[in-house]
C-alpha positions as a Markdown table, in Angstrom:
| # | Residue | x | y | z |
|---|---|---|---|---|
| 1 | Unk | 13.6 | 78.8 | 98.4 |
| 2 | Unk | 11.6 | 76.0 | 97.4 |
| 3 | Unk | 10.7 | 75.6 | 93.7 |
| 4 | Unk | 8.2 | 73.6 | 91.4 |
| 5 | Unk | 9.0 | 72.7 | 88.0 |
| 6 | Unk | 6.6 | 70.6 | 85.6 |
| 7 | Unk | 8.6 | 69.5 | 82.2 |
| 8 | Unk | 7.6 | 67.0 | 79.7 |
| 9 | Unk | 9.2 | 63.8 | 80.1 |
| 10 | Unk | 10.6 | 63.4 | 76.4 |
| 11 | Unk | 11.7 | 67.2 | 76.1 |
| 12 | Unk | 13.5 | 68.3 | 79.0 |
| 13 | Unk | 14.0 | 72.1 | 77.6 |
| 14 | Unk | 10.1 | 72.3 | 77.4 |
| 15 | Unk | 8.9 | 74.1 | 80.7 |
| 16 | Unk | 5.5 | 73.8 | 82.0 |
| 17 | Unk | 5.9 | 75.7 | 85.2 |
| 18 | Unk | 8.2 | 77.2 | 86.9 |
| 19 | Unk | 7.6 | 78.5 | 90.3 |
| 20 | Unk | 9.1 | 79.4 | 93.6 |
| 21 | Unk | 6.5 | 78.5 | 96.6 |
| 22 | Unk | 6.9 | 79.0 | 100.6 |
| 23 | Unk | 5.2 | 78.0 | 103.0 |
| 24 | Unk | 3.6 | 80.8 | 103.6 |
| 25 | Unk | 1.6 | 80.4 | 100.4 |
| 26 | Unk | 0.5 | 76.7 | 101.0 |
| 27 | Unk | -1.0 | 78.1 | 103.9 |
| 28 | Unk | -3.0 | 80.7 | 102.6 |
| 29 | Unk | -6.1 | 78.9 | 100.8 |
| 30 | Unk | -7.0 | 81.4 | 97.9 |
| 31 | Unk | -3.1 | 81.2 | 96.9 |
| 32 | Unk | -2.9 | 76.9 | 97.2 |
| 33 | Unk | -5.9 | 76.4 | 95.3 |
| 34 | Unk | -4.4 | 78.7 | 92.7 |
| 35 | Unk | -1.3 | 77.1 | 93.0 |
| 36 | Unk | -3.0 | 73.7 | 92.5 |
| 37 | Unk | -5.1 | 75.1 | 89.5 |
| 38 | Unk | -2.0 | 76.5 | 87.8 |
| 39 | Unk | -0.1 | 72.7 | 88.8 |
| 40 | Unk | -2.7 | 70.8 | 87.1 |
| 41 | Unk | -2.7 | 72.8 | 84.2 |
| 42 | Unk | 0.6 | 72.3 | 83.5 |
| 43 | Unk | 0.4 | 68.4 | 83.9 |
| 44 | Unk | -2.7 | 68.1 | 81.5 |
| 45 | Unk | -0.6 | 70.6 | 79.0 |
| 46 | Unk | 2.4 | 68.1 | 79.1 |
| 47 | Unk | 0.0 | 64.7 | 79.0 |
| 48 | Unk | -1.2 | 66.7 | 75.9 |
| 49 | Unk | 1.6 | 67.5 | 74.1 |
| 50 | Unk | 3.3 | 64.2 | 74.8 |
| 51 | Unk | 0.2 | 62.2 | 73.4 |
| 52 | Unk | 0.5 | 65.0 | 70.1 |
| 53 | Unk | 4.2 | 63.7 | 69.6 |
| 54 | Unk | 3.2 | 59.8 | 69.8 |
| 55 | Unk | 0.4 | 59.9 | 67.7 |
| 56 | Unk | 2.2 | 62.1 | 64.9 |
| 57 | Unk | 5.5 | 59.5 | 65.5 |
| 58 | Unk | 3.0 | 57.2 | 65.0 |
| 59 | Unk | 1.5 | 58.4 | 61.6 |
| 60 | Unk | 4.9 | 59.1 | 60.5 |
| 61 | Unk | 6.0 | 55.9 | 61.3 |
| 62 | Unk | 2.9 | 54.2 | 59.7 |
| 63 | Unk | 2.8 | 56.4 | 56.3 |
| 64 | Unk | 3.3 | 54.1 | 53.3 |
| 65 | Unk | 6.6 | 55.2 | 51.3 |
| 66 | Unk | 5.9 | 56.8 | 47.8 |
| 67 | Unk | 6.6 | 54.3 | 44.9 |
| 68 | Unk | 8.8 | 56.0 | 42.1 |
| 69 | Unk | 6.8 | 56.6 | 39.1 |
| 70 | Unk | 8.4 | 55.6 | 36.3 |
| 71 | Unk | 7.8 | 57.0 | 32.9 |
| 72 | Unk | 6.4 | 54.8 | 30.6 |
| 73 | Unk | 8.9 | 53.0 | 28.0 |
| 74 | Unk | 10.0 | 54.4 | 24.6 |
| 75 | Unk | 11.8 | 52.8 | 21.4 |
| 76 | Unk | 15.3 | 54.3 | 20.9 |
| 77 | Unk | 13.6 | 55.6 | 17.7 |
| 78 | Unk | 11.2 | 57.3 | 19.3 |
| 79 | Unk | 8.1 | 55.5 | 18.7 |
| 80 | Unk | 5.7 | 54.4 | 21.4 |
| 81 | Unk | 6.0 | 50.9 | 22.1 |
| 82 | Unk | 2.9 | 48.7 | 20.9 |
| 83 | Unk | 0.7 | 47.9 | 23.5 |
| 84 | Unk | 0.2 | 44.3 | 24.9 |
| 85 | Unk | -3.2 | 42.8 | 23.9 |
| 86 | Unk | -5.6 | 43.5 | 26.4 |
| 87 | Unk | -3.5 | 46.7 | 27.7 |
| 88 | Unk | -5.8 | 49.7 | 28.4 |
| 89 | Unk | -4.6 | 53.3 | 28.5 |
């Protein structure tokens, strides 16, 4: 028996749709139409989630790494360094 399948590209486990279809259906106009309604579906849900996973590779890819903060310098006797002239904070 003839069957349609409709998977994303980049994740072959991901089904879309998953149907057996004879001719007998084709023929019948109220089922194709359905048929095609329930097709197209699944190819817009796949363009979908396929353009989800680029964009968030994307803004993974393009996030800035976080800088270590570093604490900020003491004497080995405990005292806070002296600032440098013009040094705020």
């Amino acid at each position: 028996m003839p069957r349609v399948m409709v998977r994303a590209e980049d994740r072959p486990d991901q089904t879309l749709l998953d149907e057996t279809v004879e001719v007998c259906h084709i023929e019948d106009a109220h089922y194709s139409l359905q048929f095609l309604e329930r097709l197209a579906w699944a190819i817009h849900d796949g363009a979908e989630a396929e353009s989800r996973r680029h964009k968030r590779r994307n803004r993974i890819a393009n996030t800035p790494k976080p800088q270590p903060v570093r604490a900020p310098r003491q004497s080995y006797n405990g005292a806070k360094p002296r600032q440098r002239a013009g040094a705020r904070g």
